[in-house]
C-alpha positions as CSV (number, residue, x, y, z in Angstrom):
1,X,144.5,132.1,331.9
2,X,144.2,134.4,334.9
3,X,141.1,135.9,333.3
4,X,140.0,132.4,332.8
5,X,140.6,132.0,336.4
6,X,138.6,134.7,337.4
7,X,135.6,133.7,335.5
8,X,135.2,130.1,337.1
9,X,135.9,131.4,340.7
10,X,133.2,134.2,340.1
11,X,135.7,137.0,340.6
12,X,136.0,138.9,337.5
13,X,134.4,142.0,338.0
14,X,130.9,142.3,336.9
15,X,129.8,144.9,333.9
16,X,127.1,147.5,334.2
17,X,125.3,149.7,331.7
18,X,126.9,153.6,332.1
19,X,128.2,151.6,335.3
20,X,124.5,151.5,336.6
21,X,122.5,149.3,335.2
22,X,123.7,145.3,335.6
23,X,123.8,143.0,332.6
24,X,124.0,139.2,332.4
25,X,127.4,137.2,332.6
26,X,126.3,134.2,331.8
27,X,128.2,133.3,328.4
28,X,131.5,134.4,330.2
29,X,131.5,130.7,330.6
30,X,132.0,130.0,327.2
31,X,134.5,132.2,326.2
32,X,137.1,129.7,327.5
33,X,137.5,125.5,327.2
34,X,135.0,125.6,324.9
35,X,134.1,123.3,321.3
36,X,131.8,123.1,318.9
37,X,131.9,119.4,318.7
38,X,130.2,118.4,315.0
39,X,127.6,116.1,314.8
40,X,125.1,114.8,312.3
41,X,122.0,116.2,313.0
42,X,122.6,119.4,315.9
43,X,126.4,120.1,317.3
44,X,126.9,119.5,320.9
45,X,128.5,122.7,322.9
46,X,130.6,121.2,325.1
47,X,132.9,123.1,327.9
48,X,135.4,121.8,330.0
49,X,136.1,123.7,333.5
50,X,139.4,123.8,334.9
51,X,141.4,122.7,332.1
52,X,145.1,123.6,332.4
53,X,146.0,122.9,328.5
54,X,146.2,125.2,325.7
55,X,147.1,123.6,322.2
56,X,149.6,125.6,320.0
57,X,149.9,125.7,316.3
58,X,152.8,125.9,314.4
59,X,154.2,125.4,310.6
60,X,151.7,122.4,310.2
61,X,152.2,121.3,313.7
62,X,150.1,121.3,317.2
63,X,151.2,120.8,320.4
64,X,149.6,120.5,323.5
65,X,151.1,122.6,326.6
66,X,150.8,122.5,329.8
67,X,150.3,125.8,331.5
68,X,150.4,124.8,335.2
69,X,153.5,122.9,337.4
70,X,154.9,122.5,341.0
71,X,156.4,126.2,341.9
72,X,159.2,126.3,344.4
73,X,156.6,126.8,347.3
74,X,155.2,123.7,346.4
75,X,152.0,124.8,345.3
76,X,150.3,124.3,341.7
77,X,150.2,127.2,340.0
78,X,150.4,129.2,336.4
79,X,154.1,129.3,334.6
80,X,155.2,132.7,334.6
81,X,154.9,134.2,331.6
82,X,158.8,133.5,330.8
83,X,158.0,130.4,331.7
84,X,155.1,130.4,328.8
85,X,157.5,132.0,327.1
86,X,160.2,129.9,327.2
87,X,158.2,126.7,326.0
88,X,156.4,128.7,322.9
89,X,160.3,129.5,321.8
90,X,160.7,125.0,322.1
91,X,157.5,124.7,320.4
92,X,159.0,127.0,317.1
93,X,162.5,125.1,317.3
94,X,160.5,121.6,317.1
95,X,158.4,122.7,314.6
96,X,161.1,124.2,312.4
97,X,162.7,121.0,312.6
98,X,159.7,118.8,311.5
99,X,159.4,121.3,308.7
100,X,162.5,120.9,307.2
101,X,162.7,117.4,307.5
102,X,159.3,117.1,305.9
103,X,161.1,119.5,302.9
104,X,158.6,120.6,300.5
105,X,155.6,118.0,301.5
106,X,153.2,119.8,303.6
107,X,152.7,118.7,307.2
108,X,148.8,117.8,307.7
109,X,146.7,117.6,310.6
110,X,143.1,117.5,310.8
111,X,142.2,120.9,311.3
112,X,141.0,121.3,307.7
113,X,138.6,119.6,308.7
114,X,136.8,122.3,310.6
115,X,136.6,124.2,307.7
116,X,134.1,122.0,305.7
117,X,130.3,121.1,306.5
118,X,129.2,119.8,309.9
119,X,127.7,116.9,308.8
120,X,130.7,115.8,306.9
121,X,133.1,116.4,309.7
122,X,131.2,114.6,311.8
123,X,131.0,111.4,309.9
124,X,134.8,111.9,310.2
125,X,135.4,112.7,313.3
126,X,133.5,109.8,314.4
127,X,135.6,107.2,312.4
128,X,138.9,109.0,313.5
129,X,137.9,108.6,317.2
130,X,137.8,104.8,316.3
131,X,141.8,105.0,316.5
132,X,143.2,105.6,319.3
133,X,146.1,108.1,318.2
134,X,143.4,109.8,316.4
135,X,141.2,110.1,319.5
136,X,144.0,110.9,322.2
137,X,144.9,114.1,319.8
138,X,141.3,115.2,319.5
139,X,140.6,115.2,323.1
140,X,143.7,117.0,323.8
141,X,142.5,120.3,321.0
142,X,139.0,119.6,322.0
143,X,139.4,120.4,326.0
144,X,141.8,122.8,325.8
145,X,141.6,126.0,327.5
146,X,142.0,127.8,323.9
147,X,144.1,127.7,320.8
148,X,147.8,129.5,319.9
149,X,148.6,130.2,316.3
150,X,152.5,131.1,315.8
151,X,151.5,132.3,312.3
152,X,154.5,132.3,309.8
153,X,152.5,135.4,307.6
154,X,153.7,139.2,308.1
155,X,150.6,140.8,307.0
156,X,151.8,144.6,305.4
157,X,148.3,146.2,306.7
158,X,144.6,145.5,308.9
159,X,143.1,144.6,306.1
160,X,145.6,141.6,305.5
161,X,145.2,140.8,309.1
162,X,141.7,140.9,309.1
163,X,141.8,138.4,306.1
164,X,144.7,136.1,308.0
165,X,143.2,136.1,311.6
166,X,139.4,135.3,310.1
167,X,140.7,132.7,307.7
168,X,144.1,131.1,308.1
169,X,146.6,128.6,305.5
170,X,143.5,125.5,306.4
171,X,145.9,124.0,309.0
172,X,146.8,126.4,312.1
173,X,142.7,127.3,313.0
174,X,140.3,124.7,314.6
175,X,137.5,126.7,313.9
176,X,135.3,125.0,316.8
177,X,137.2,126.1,319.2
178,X,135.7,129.0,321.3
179,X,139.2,131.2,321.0
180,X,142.1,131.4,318.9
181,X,144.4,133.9,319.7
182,X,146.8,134.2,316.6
183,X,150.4,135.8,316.3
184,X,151.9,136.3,312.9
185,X,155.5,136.4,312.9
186,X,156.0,140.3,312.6
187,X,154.7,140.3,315.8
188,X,150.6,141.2,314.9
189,X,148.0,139.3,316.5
190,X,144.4,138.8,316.9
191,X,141.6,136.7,317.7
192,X,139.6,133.9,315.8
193,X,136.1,133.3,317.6
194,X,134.0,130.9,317.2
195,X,130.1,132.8,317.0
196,X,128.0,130.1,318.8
197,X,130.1,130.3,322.7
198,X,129.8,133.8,323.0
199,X,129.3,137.7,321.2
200,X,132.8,139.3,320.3
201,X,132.3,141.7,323.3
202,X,133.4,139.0,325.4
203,X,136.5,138.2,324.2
204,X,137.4,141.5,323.3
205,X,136.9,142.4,327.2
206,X,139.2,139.6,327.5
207,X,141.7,141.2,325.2
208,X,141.2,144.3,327.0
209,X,142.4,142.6,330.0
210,X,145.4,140.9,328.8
211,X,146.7,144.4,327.4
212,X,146.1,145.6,330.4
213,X,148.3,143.5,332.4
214,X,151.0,142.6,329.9
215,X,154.5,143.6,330.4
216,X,157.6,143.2,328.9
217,X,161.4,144.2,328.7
218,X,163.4,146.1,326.7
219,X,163.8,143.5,324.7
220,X,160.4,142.8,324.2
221,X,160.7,139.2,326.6
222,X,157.8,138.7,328.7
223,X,158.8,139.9,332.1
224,X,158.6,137.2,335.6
225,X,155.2,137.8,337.4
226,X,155.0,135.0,340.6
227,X,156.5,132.0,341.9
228,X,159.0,130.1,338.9
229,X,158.7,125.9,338.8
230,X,160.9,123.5,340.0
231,X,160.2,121.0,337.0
232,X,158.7,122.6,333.1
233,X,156.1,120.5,331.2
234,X,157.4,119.2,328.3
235,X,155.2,120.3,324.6
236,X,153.4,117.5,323.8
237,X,153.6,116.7,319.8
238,X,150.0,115.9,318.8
239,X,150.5,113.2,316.3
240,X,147.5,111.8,313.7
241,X,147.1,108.8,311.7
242,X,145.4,110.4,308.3
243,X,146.4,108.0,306.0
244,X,142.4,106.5,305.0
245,X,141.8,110.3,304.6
246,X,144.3,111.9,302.1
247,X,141.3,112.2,299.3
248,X,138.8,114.2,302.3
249,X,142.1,116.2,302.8
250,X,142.7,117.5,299.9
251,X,138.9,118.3,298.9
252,X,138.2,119.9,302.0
253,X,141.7,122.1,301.4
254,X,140.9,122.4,297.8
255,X,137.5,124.0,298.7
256,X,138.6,125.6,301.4
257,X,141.4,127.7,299.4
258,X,138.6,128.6,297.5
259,X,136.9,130.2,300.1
260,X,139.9,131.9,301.3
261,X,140.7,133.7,298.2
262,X,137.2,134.7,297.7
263,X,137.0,136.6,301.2
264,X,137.2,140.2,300.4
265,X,138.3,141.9,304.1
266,X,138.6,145.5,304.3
267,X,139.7,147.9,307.1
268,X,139.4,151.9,307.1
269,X,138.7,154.5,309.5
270,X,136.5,157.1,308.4
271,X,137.4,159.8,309.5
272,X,135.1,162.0,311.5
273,X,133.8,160.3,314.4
274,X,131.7,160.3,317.7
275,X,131.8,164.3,318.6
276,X,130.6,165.6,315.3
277,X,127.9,163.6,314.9
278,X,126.8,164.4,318.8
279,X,127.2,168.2,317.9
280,X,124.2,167.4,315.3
281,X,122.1,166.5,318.0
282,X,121.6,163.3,316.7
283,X,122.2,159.5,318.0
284,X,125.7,158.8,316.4
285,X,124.8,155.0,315.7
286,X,121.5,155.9,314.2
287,X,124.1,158.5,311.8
288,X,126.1,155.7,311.1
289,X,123.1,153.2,309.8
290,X,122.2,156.0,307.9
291,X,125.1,156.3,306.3
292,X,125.1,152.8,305.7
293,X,121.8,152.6,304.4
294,X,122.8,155.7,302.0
295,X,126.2,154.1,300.8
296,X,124.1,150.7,299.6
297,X,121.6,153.0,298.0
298,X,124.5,154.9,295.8
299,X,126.0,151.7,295.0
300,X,123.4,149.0,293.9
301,X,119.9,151.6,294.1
302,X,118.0,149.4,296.2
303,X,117.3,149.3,300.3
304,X,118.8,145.9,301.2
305,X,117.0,144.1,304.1
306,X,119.2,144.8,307.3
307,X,120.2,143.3,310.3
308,X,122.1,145.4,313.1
309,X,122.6,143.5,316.8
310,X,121.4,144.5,320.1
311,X,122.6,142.5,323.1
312,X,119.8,141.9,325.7
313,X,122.0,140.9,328.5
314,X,119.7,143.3,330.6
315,X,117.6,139.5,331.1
316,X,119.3,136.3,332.5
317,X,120.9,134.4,329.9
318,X,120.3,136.8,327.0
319,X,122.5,137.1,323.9
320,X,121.1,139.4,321.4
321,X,118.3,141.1,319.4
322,X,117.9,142.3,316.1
323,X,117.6,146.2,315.2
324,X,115.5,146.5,312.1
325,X,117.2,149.9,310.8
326,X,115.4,150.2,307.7
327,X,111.6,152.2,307.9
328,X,110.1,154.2,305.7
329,X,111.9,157.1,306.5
330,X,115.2,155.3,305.6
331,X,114.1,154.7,301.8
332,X,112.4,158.2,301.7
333,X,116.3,159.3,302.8
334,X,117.9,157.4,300.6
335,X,115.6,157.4,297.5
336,X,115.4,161.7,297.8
337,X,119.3,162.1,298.7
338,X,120.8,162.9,295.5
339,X,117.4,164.4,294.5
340,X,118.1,168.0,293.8
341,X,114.5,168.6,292.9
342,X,113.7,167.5,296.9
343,X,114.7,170.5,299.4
344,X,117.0,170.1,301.8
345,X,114.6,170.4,304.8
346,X,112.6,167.5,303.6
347,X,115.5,165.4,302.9
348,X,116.7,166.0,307.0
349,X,113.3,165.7,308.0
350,X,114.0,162.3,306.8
351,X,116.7,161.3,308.1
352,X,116.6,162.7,311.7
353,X,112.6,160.8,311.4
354,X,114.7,157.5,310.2
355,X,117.4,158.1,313.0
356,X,114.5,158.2,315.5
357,X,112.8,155.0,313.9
358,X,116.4,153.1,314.8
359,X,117.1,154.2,318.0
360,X,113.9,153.5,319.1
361,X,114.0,150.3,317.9
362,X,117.2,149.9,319.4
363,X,115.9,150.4,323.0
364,X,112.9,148.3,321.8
365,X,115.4,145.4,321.2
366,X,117.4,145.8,324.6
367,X,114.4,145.7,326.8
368,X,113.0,142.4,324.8
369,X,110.6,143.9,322.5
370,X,111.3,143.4,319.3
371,X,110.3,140.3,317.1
372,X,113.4,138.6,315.5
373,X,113.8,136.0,317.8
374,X,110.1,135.6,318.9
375,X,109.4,134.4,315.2
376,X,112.7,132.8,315.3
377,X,111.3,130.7,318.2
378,X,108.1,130.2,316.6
379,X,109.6,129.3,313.6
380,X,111.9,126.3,315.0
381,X,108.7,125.2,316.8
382,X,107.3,124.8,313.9
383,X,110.3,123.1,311.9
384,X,111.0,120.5,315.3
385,X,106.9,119.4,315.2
386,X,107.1,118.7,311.8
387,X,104.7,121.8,310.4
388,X,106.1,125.3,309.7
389,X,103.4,127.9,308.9
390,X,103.6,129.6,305.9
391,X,104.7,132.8,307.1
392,X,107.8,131.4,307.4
393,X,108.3,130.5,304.1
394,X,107.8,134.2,302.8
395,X,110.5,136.1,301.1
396,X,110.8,138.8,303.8
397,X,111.6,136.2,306.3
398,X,113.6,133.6,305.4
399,X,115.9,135.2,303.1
400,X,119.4,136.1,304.7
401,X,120.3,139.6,305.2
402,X,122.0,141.5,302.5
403,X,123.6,144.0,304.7
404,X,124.5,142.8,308.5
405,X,126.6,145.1,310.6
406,X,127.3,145.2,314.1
407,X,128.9,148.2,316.3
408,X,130.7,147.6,319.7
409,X,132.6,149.2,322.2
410,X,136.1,150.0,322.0
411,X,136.7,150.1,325.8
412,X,134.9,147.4,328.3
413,X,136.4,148.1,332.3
414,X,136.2,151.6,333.0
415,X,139.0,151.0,335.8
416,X,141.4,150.0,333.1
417,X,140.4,150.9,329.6
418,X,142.3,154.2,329.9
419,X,145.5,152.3,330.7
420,X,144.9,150.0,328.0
421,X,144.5,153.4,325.4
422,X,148.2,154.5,326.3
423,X,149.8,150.9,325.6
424,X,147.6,150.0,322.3
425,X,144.6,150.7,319.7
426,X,142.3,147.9,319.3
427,X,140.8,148.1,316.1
428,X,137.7,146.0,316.2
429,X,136.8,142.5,314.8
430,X,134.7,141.7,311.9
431,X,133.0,139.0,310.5
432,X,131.6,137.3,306.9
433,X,129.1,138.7,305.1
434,X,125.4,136.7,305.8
435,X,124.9,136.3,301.3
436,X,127.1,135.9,298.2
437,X,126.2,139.5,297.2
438,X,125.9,141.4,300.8
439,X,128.0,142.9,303.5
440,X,129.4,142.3,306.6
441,X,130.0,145.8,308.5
442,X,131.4,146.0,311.9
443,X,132.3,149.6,313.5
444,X,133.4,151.2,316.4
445,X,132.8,155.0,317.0
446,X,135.9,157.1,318.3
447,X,135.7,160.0,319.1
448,X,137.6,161.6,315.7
449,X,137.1,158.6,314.2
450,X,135.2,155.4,313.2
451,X,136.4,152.1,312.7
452,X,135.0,150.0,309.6
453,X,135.6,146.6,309.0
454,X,133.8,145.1,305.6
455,X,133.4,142.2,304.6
456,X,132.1,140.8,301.2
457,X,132.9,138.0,298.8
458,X,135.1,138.6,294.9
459,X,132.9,136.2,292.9
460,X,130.0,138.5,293.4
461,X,130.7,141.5,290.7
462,X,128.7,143.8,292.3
463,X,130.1,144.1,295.8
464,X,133.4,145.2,296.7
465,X,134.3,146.1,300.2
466,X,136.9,148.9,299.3
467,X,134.4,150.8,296.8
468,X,131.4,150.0,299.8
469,X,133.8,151.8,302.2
470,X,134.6,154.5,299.8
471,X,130.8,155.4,299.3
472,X,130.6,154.9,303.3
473,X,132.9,157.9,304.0
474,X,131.0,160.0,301.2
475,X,127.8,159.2,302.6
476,X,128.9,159.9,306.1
477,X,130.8,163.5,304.8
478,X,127.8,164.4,302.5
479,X,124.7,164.1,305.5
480,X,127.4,166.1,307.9
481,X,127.1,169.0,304.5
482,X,123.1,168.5,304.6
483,X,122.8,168.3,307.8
484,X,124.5,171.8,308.6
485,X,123.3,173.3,305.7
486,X,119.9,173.0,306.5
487,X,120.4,174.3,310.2
């Protein structure tokens, strides 16, 4: 919440390039008190400034909290975090108690909702604001700062988290919500983000932050920081009327369950990293595509089309580009690899010629010259006026990407990010693969290491995200072999 603070009062420090070159802020705004609100034809973004309101989940229940009071000065300010602290521990005792009295019927709440098409929730959303239980609840998860999930799961590994903190038990994530910061009850946590407010850098800096400033006991309570209250809020029960909607319910939960246990997460860290690639005198996210590019190729013999983000927060208001890693040099790579007929030379001719192509392409993208989301613009021109040319009906372009990745920093504030390193690791985040039969592949470059997180779906017999990170640290070992042996 003081992060929060900082954003709307324009104090948060801004972010440079190599801490020279300034990049846009803008969609700090959004990180924060922010909802996808569904609707039947385009969703409505809505953010709400100022709110003082977070909504917690727990065992089937939410609760709305308020995070500000009267301190002994007088003054309106945050609860101190054993304030905050205090109150989450009431929220747990409630909700334990409306658990066992509900014995083994599930407590519901519309949340599941969020989970099935937008169309469809809004139709429902719409009739449930028609009550006005219904529509006191909703207003109270919709314009809250952010969301608190006191997860009952102890996930045994990051790839279990990674599959809990993306997809949740369909009744403890509201999936339009902007941020979702989720504890499972071995004391893990992460973060649940909702794509359309904001890129994960954002509230991953965020993160960064609250590591930063975090402190606790011996005991692991959180420790007093400011003025305490004269007078605690109370945890608001958030209570729903969903009897015309048991049959939506359970198909939306019985789909969603579905979903759920087809998401195939994987975590690994491969493990060379940052300073060997460097010592090849090459760019070490170009080695990285590469080595993408070559694990796909080993696994299903084809070049998959490819999406890789660039942010272009160099311009006001930007978001992000594509990188289009795959040339002719990449198939060349990938098709002479495991060619022994091909000499090595030519094969690292190559790839240092298809490491080029992507990092040029990746400054391309940065400075606004790349053509993703011109045609993109053209394209929804086209669709809005009623007449979309038939370039964009072509295979090339409309068909999803079979393999999208992402990479991102592990450290944000250069005043703090080395602080941060001595208290915790961050892994990453990931995200859902783009097509039934693709990838989604997020990594972070250490410098020993790199961080992977895959993503892919069971029903589709020809991926798996544990063999695709398997051939990943094979490709990524095997160019290292070429690569010197051809010095």
């Amino acid at each position: 919440m003081e992060y929060k603070e900082r954003v709307e009062t324009g104090t948060l420090r801004n972010m440079m390039i190599q801490n020279i070159v300034p990049i846009c802020c803008h969609r700090y705004n959004y990180v924060c008190s922010t909802t996808r609100i569904p609707q039947e034809d385009v969703d409505d973004l809505k953010t709400f400034r100022g709110t003082k309101h977070i909504v917690v989940f727990c065992k089937g229940s939410m609760y709305r909290l308020d995070i500000y009071s009267i301190d002994v000065a007088g003054n309106e300010s945050l609860l101190t975090p054993r304030e905050i602290q205090s109150k989450l521990e009431d929220i747990v005792k409630d909700a334990s108690k409306r658990k066992a009295a509900a014995g083994t019927s599930q407590i519901v709440n519309p949340s599941i909702f969020t989970t099935t098409d937008r169309t469809r929730w809004a139709k429902l959303r719409k009739s449930m604001q028609t009550e006005e239980e219904n529509a006191t609840s909703l207003n109270a998860v919709e314009t809250s700062a952010f969301c608190v999930a006191l997860d009952d799961e102890t996930p045994k590994n990051l790839s279990e988290e990674f599959h809990l903190y993306m997809t949740g038990n369909g009744y403890n994530r509201w999936f339009d919500k902007s941020l979702t910061m989720i504890f499972a009850s071995n004391g893990e946590m992460g973060l649940n983000i909702e794509h359309t407010s904001a890129e994960a850098t954002l509230p991953a800096r965020l993160w960064e932050f609250v590591y930063y400033h975090s402190k606790y006991d011996a005991n692991g309570n959180a420790m007093h920081q400011g003025l305490q209250h004269t007078n605690l809020p109370v945890a608001e029960y958030l209570s729903w009327n969903l009897d015309d909607y048991s049959s939506d319910i359970a198909d939306i939960k019985d789909k969603w369950e579905g979903l759920v246990k087809d998401f195939d997460g994987y975590v690994f860290f491969a493990n060379k990293g940052k300073n060997f690639i460097k010592k090849l005198r090459v760019s070490p996210d170009g080695y990285i595509q590469m080595a993408l590019q070559l694990a796909f190729y080993r696994c299903h013999t084809e070049t998959p089309k490819t999406y890789e983000t660039a942010a272009t927060r160099f311009f006001k208001l930007g978001r992000t580009e594509t990188i289009r890693s795959v040339s002719e040099h990449s198939v060349q790579f990938t098709k002479t690899f495991d060619d022994p007929a091909v000499p090595s030379k030519t094969k690292v001719d190559h790839l240092k010629a298809a490491i080029k192509h992507q990092t040029l392409y990746k400054y391309d993208a940065m400075n606004g010259q790349a053509v993703d989301r011109h045609l993109l613009g053209l394209y929804l021109a086209g669709k809005f006026s009623g007449f979309i040319p038939k370039l964009f009906t072509l295979k090339p372009f409309c068909e999803a990407d079979r393999l999208s990745t992402s990479q991102g920093p592990r450290r944000y504030d250069p005043i703090i990010s080395r602080k941060v390193a001595d208290k915790t690791d961050p892994v990453g985040g990931g995200f859902g693969a783009q097509r039934p039969d693709g990838y989604g592949v997020s990594y972070f470059l250490d410098g020993e290491k790199v961080h992977f997180l895959i993503s892919s779906f069971h029903h589709c017999h020809d991926t798996s995200s544990v063999k695709f990170g398997e051939a990943i640290q094979r490709a990524i070992d095997d160019m290292k072999a070429l690569m010197e042996l051809a010095k």
